[in-house]
Rosetta silent file (secondary structure, phi, psi, omega in degrees, C-alpha in Angstrom):
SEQUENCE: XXXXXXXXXXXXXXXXXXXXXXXXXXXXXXXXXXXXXXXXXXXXXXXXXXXXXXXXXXXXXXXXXXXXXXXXXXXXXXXXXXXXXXXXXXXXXXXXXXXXXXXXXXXXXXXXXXXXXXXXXXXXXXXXXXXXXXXXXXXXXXXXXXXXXXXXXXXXXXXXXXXXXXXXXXXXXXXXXXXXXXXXXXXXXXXXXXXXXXXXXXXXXXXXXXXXXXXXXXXXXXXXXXXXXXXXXXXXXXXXXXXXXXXXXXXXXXXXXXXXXXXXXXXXXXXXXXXXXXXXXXXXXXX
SCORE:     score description
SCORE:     0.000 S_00000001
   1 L     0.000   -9.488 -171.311   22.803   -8.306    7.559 S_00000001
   2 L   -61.103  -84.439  155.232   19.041   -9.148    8.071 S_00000001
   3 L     9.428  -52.647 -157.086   18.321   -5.598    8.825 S_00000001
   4 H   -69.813  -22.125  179.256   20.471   -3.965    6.000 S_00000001
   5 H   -73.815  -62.514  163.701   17.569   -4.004    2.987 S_00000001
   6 H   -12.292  -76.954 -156.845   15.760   -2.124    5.579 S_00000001
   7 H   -69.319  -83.667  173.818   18.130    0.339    7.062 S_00000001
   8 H   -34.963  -55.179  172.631   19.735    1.270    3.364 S_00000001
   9 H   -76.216    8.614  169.382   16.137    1.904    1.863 S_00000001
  10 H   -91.220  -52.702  161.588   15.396    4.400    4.872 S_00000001
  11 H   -22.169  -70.335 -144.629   18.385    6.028    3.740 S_00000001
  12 L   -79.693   -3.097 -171.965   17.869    6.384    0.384 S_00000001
  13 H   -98.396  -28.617  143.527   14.384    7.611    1.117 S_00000001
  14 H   -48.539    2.891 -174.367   15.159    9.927    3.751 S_00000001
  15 H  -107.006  -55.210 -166.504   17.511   11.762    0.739 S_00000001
  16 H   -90.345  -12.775 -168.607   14.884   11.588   -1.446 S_00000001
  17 H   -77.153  -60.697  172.998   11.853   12.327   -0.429 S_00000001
  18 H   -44.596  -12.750 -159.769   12.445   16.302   -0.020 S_00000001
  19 H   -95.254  -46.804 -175.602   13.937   15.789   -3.704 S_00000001
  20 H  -103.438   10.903  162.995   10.326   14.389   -5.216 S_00000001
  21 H   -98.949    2.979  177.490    8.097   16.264   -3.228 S_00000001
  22 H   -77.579  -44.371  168.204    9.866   19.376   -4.783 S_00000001
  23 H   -34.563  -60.605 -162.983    9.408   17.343   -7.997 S_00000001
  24 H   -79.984  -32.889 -174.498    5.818   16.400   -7.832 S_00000001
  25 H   -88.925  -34.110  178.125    5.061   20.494   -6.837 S_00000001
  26 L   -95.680   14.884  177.117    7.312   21.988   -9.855 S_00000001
  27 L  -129.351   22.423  162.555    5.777   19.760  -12.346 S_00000001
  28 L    46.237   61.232  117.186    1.973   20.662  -10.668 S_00000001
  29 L   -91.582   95.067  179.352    1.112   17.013   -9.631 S_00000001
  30 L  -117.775  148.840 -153.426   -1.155   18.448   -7.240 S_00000001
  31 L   176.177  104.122  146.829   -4.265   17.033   -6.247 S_00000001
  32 L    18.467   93.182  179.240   -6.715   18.167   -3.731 S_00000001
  33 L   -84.961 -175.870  173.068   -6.892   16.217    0.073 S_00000001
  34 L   -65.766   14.755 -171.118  -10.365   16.091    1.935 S_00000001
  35 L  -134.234   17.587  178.159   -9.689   19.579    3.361 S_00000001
  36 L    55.897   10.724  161.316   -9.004   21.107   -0.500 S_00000001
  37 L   -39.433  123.330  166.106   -5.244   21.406    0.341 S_00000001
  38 L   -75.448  107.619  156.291   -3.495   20.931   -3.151 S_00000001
  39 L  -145.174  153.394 -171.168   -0.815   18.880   -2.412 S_00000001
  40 L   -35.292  163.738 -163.944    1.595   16.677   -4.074 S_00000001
  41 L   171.716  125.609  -13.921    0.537   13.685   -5.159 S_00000001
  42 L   -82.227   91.167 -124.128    1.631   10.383   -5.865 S_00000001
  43 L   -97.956   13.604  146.081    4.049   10.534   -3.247 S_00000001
  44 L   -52.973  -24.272 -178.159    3.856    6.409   -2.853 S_00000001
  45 H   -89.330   18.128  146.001    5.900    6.371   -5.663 S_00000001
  46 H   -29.747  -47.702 -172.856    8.450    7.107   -2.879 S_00000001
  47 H   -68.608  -19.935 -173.947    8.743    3.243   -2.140 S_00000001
  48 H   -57.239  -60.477 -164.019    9.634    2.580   -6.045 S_00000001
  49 H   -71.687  -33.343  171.706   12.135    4.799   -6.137 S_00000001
  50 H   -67.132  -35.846 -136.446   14.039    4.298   -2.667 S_00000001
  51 H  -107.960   -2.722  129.890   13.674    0.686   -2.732 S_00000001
  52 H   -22.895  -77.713 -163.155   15.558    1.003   -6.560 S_00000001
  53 H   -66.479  -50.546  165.332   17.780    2.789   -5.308 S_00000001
  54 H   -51.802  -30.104  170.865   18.910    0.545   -2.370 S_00000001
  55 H   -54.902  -30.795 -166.002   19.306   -2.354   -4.810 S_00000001
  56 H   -51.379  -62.403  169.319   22.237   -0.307   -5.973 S_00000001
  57 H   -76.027  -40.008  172.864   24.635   -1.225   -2.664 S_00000001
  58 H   -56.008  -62.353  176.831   22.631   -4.130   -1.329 S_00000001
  59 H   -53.596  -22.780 -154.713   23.757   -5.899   -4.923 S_00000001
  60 H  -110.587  -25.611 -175.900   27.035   -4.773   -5.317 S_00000001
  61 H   -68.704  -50.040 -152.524   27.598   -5.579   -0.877 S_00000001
  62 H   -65.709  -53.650 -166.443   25.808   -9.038   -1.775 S_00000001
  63 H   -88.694  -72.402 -167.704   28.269   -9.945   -4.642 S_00000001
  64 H   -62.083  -35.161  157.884   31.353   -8.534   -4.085 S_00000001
  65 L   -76.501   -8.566  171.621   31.206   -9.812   -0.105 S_00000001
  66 L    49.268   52.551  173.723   29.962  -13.182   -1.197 S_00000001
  67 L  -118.219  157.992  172.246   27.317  -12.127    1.834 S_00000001
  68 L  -107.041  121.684  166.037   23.458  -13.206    1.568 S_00000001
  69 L  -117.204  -27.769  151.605   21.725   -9.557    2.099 S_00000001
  70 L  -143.102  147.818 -156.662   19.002  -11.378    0.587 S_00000001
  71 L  -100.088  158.234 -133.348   16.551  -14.402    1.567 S_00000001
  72 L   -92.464   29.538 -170.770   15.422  -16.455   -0.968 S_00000001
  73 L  -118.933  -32.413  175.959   11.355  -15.420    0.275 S_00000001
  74 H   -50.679  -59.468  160.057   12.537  -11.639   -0.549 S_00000001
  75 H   -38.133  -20.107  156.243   11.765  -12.512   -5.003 S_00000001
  76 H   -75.812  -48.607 -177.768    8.180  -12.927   -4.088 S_00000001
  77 H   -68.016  -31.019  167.263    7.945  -10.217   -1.696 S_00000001
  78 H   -96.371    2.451  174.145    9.406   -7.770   -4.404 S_00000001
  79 H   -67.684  -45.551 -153.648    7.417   -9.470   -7.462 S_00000001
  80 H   -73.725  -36.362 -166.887    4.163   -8.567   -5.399 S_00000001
  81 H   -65.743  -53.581 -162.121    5.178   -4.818   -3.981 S_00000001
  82 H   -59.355  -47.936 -154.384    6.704   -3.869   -7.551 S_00000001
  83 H   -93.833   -6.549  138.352    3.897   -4.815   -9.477 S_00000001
  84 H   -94.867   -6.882  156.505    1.226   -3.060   -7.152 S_00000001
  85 H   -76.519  -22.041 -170.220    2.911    0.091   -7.029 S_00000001
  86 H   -84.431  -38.730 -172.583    2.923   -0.125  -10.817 S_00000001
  87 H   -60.591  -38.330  165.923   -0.782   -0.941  -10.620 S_00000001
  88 H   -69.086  -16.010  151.502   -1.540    2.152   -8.403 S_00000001
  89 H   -59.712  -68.162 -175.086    0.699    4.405  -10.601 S_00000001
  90 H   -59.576    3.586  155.031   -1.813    3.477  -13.331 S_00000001
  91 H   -63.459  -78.552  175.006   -4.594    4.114  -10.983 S_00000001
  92 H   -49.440  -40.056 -165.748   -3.258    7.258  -10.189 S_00000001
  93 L   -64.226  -55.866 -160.187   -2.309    8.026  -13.391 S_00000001
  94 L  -100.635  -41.748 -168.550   -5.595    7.113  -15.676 S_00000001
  95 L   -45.323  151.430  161.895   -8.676    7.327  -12.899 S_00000001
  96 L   -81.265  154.686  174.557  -11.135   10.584  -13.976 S_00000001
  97 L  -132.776  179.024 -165.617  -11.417   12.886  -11.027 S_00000001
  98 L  -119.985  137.172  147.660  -14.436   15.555  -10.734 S_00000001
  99 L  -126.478  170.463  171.726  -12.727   18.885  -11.279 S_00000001
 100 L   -54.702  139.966  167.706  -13.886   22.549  -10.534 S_00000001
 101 L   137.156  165.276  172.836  -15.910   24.310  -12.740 S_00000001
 102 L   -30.005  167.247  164.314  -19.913   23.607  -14.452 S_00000001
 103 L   -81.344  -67.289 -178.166  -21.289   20.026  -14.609 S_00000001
 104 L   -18.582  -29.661  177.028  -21.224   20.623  -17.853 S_00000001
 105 L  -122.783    6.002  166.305  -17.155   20.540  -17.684 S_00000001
 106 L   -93.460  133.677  166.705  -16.649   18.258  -15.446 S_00000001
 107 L   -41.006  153.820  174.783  -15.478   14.830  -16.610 S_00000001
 108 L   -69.642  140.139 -160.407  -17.549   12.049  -15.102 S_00000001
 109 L   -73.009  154.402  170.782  -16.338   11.083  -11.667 S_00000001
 110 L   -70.253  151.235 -172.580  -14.191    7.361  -11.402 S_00000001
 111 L   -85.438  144.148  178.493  -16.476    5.017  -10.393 S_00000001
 112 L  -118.707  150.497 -164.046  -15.861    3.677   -6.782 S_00000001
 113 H    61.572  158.688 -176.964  -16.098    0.409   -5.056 S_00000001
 114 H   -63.269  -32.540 -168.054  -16.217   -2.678   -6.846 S_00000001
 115 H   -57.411  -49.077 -168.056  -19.957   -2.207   -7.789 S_00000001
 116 H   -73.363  -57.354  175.478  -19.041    0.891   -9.670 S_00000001
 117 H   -40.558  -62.161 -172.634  -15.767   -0.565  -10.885 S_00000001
 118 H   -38.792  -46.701 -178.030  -18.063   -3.602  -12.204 S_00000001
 119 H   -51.960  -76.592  142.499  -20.531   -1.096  -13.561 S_00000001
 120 H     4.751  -71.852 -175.039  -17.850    0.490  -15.508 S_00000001
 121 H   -72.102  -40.313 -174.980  -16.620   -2.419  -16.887 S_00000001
 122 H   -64.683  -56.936 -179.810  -20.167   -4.315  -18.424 S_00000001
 123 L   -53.284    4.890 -156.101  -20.363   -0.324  -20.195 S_00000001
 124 L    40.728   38.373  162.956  -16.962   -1.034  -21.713 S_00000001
 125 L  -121.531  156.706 -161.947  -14.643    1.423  -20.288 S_00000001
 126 L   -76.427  127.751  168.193  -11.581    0.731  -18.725 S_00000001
 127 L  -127.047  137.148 -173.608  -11.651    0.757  -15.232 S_00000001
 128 H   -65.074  -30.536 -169.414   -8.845    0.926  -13.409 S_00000001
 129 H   -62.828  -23.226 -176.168  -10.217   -0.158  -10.166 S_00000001
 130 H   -78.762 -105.586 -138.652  -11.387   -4.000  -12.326 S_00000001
 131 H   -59.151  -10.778  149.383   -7.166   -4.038  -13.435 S_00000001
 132 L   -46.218  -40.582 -159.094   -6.320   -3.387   -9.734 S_00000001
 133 H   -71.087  -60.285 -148.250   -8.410   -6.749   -8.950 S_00000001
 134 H   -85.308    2.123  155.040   -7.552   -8.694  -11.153 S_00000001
 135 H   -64.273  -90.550  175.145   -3.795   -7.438  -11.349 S_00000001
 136 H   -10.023  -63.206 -150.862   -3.368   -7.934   -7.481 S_00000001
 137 H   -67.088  -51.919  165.010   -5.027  -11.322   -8.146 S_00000001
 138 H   -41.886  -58.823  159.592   -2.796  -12.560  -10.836 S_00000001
 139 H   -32.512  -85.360 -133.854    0.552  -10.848   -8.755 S_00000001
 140 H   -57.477  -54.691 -157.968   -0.763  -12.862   -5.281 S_00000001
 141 H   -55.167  -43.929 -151.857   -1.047  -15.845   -7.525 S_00000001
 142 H  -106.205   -8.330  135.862    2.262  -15.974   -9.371 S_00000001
 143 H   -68.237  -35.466  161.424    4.368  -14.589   -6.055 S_00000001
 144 L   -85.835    8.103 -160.777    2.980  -17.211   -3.456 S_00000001
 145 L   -99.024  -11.165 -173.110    3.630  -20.096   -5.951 S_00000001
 146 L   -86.273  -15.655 -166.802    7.700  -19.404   -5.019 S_00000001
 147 L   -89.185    5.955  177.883    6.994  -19.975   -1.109 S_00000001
 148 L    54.404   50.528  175.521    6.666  -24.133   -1.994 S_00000001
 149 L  -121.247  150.958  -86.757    3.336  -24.222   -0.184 S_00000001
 150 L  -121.333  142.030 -176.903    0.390  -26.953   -0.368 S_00000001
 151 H   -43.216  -38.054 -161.239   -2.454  -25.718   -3.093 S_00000001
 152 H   -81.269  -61.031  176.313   -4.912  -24.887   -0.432 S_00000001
 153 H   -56.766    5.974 -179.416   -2.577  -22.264    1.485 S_00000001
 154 H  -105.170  -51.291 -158.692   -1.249  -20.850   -1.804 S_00000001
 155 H   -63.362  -35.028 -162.793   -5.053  -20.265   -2.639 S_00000001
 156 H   -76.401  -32.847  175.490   -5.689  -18.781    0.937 S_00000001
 157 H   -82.888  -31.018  178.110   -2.442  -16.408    0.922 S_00000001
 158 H   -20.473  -88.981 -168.037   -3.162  -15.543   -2.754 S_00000001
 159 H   -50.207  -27.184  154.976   -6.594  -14.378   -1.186 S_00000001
 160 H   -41.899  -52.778 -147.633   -4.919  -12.509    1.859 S_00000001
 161 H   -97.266  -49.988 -162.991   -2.508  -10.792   -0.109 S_00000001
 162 H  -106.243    3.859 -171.380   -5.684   -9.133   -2.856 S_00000001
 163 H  -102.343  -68.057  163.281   -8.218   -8.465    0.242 S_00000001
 164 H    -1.379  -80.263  165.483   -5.161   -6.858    1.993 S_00000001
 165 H   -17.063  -72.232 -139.893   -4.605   -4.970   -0.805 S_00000001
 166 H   -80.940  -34.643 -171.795   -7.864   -3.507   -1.653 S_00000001
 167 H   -64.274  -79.482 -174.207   -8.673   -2.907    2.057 S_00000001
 168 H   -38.110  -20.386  176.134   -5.471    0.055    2.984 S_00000001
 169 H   -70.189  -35.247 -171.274   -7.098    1.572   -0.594 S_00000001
 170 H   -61.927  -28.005 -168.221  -10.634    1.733    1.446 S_00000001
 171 H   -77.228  -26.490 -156.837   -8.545    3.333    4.554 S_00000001
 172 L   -69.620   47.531  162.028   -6.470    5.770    2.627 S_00000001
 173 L   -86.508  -12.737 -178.517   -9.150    8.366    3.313 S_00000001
 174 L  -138.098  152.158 -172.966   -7.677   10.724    5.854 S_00000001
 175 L   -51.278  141.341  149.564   -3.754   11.921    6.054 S_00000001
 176 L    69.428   -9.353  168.532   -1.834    9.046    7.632 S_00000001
 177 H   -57.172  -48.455  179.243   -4.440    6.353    8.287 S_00000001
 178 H   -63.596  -45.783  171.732   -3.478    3.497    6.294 S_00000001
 179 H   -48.088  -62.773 -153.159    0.072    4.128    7.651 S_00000001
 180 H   -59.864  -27.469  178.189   -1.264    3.981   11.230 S_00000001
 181 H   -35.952  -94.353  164.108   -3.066    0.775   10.298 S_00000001
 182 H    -7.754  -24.022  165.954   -0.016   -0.815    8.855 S_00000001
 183 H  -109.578  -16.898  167.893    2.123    0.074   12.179 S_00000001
 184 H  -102.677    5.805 -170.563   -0.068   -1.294   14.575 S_00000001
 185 H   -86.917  -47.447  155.787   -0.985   -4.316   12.249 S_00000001
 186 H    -3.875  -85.395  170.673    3.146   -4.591   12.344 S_00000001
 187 H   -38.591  -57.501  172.380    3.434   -4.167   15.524 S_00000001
 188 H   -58.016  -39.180 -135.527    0.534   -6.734   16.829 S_00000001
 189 H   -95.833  -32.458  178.791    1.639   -9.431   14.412 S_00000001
 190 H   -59.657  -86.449  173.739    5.597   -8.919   15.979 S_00000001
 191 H   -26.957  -43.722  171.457    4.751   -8.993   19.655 S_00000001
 192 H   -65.771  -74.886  176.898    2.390  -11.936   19.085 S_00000001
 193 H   -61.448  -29.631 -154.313    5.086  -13.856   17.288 S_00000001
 194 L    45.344   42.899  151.346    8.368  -12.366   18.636 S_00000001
 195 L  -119.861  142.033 -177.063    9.820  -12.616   15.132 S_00000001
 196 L  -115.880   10.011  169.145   11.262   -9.576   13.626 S_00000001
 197 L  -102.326   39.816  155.019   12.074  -11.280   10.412 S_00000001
 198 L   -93.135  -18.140  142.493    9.180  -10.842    8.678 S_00000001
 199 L   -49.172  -72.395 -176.763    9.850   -7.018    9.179 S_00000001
 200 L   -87.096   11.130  160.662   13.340   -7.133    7.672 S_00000001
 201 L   -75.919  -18.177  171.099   12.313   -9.543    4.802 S_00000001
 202 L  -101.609   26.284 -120.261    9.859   -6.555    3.944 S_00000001
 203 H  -107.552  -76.456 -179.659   12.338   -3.966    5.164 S_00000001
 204 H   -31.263  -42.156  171.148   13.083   -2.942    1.450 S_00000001
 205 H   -75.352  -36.121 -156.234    9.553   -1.772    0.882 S_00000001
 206 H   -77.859  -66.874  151.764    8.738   -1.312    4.384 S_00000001
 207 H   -55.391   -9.588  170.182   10.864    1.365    5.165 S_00000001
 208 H   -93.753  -37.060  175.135   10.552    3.756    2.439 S_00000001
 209 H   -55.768  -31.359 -175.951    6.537    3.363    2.759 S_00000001
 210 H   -70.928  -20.622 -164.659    6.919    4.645    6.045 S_00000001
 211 H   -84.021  -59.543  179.567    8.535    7.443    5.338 S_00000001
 212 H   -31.946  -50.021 -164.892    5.826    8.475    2.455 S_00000001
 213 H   -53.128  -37.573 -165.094    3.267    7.812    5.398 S_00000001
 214 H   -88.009  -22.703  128.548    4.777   10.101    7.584 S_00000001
 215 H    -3.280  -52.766 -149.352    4.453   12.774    4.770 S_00000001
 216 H  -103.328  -20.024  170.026    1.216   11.842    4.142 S_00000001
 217 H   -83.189  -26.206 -175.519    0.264   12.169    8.396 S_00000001
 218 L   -92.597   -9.702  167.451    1.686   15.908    8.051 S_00000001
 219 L    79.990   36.302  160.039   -0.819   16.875    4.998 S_00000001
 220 L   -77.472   -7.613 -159.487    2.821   17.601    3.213 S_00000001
 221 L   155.331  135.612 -161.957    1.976   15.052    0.075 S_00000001
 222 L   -97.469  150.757  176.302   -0.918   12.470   -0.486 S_00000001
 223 L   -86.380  -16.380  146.423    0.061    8.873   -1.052 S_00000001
 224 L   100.845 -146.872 -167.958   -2.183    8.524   -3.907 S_00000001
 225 H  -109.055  -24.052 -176.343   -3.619    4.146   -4.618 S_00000001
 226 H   -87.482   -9.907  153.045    0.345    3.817   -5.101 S_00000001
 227 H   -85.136  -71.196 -143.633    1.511    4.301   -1.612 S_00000001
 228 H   -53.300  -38.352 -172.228   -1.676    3.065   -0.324 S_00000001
 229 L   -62.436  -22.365 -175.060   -1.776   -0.380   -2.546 S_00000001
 230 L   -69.099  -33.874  179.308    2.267   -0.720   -1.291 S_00000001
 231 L   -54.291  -58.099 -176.547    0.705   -0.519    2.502 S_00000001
 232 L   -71.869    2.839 -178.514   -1.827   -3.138    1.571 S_00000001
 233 L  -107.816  -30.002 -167.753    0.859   -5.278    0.062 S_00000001
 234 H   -68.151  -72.520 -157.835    3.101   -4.749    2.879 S_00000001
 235 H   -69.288   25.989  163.136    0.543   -5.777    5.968 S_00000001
 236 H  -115.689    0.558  154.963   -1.118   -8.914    3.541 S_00000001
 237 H  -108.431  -13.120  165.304    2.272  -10.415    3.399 S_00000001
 238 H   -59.796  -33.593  165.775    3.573   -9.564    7.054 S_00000001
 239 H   -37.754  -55.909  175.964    0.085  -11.939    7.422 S_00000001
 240 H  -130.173   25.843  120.534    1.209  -14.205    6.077 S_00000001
 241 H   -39.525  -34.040 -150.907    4.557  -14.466    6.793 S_00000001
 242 H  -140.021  -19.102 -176.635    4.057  -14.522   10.554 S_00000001
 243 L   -83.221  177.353  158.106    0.270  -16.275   10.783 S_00000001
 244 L  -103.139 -157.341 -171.104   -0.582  -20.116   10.403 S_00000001
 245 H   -59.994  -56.960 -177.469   -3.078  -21.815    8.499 S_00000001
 246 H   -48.550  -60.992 -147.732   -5.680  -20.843   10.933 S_00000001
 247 H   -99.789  -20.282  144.464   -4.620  -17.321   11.551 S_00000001
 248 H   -13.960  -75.752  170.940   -4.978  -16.591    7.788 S_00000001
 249 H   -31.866  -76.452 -178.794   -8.474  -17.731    7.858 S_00000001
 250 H   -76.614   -0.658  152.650   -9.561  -15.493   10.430 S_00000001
 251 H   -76.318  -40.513  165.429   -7.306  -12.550    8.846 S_00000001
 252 H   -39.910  -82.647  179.157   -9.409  -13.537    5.894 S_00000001
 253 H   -48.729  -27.479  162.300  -12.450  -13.003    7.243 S_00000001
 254 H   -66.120  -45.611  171.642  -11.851   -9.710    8.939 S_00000001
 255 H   -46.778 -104.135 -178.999  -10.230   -8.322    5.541 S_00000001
 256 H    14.461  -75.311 -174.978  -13.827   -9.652    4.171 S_00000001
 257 H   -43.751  -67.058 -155.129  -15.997   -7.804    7.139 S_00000001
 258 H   -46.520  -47.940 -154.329  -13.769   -4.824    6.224 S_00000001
 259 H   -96.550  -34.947 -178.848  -14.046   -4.622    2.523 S_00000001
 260 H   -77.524  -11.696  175.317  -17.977   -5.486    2.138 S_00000001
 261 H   -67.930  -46.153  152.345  -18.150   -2.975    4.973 S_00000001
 262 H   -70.852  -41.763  160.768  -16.592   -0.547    3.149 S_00000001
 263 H   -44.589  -57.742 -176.215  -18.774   -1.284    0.111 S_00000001
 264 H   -83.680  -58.832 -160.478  -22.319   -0.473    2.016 S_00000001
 265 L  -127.048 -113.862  163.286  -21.269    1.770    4.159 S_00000001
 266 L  -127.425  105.421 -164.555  -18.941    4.740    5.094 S_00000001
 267 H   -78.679  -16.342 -170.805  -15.374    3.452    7.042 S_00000001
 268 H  -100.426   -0.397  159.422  -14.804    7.075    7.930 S_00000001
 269 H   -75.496  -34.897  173.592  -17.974    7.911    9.257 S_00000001
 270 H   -75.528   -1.748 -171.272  -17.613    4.844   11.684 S_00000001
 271 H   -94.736  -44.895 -172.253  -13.929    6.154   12.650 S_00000001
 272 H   -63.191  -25.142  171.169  -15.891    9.406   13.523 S_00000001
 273 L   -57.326  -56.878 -160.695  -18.601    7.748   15.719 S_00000001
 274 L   -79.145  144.693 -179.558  -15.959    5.944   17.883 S_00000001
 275 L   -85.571   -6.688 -176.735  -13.860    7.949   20.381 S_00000001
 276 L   -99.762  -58.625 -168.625  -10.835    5.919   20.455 S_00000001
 277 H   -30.318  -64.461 -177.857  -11.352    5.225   16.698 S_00000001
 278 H   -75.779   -9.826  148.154  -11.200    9.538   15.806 S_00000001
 279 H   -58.646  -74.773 -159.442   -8.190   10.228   18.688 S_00000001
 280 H   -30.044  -53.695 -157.719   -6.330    7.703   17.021 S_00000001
 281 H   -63.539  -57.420 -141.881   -7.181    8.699   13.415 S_00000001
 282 H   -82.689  -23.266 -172.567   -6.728   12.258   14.373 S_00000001
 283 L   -55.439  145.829 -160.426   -3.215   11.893   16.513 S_00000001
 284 L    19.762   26.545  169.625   -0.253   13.724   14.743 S_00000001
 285 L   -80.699  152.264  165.795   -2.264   15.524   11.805 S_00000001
 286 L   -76.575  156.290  178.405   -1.505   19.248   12.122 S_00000001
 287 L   -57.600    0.000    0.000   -4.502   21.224   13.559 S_00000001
C-alpha cells in the first residue's frame, strides 16, 4: 500500500497531462523558452492537479478498507508541496516579463535574485520573488513542527527545505534540468540509504512532477517557478527524510555554495564549461 499514493498519482497524471497542455495552448498560456519556442506554460501545475485528483481513490480506498494508504509524516509533506505550488502559481502568475516590441512598451523586467527581489521590495512593490522567501520560510516552519523533532533540527530542516526550494528555481534554466537534478539527487540519497520510503511518502507529489519534467525535457511545455518550486520541495524533504543531523548540515552548506553561487555568477554558463556537466544537461532534449 506504501507505493499506492505514488502509482495512482502517475495515473492520474499520465490522463491528464495531454488534457492541460491542450488547455494551457487554447487559452494562449504561452511563454517563450531560451530558444523563443512559445510553449505552454505553467505546466507544474500538473502536480496540483494529479496529486488532487489521486486523493479522490486513495481517500475513499483508505476509509472504506479501514487500510492506512497514508503515513502520518505524509500532512507535512503535503502542507509544504501544496503551499509552494500555490506560491509559484503566484509567481507565475504576477512576475512582469520583458515583452517584444520598443523599450518604450516594454514593462520593466522582474527583478531577479534575491538582491533584485530585495531591491524591489525597499521601492515598495510587490515582489514575488520576497513572498516566495518568506512563504517557503513560514511553510518549512509550520510543516517540520509535525515531525516531533528537537528545536535545533526543526530549525536546520526548516532551513533545508527554503534553500532547497530556491535552489531547483536557480536550475530551472534549460528544458529538463531541475528534473534531472531531482532524479539523481533521488536516486543518490536511495542507494546511500537503501530506503525507498522516503520515495513513496513523497510519491503523491513525486510522481506527477515527473511527469511535468519529462514534458518539460522534450521542449513540449515549460514548468514555470510552479513545477520548479514542487522539485525543490520534493528533493529538500527527500533530505531530510533520509539524512541525519550531520548530513543536513553538509546538504546545507552545498544548497548555500549553490544559491550564493547562483547570485554572483551564471549556473548555466558553468554547466557549459564542464563536459560532463553540458552531456548531461543536454541528454534527451530534442536536437
Amino acid at each position: 500500500m506504501h507505493a499506492l499514493p505514488f502509482l495512482l498519482a502517475l495515473a492520474a497524471a499520465a490522463v491528464l497531462a495531454p488534457l492541460l497542455l491542450r488547455a494551457l495552448s487554447d487559452a494562449g498560456q504561452l511563454r517563450p523558452n531560451y530558444r523563443d519556442r512559445q510553449l505552454p506554460y505553467p505546466f507544474g501545475v500538473l502536480g496540483l492537479a494529479s496529486a488532487l485528483l489521486a486523493l479522490i481513490p486513495l481517500t475513499l480506498v483508505g476509509r472504506l478498507a479501514s487500510t492506512d494508504v497514508f503515513e502520518p509524516r505524509q500532512l507535512p509533506i503535503a502542507v509544504y508541496a501544496l503551499g509552494v505550488l500555490a506560491l509559484g502559481l503566484i509567481d507565475d502568475t504576477l512576475a512582469r516579463e520583458q515583452t517584444p516590441g520598443s523599450a518604450a512598451s516594454r514593462p520593466a523586467p522582474a527583478p531577479r535574485g534575491w538582491r533584485g527581489h530585495a531591491a524591489a521590495a525597499r521601492r515598495g512593490e510587490l515582489s514575488t520573488g520576497v513572498l516566495k522567501a518568506a512563504g517557503s520560510l513560514g511553510l518549512a516552519l509550520f510543516a517540520m513542527s509535525y515531525l516531533g523533532l528537537s528545536n535545533g533540527r526543526w530549525l536546520l530542516a526548516a532551513a533545508v527545505l527554503v534553500l532547497a526550494t530556491n535552489v531547483f528555481n536557480l536550475l530551472d534554466l534549460r528544458p529538463g534540468r531541475s528534473t534531472k537534478a531531482f532524479v539523481l539527487l533521488g536516486a543518490g540519497l536511495t542507494i546511500g540509504s537503501t530506503d525507498l520510503g522516503p520515495l513513496w511518502s513523497l510519491g503523491l507529489f513525486a510522481a506527477p512532477a515527473l511527469v511535468a519534467g519529462l514534458y518539460d525535457l522534450r521542449e513540449r511545455a515549460m514548468l514555470g517557478d510552479t513545477g520548479a518550486n514542487l522539485l525543490g520541495a520534493l528533493a529538500g524533504l527527500w533530505l531530510v527524510l533520509t539524512l541525519s543531523g550531520t548530513g543536513q548540515l553538509v546538504a546545507l552548506a552545498l544548497l548555500a555554495v549553490i544559491t550564493l553561487y547562483g547570485e554572483l555568477r551564471s549556473i548555466s554558463e558553468l554547466v557549459e564549461r564542464v563536459p560532463v556537466l553540458r552531456e548531461l544537461d543536454s541528454w534527451g532534449r530534442p536536437s
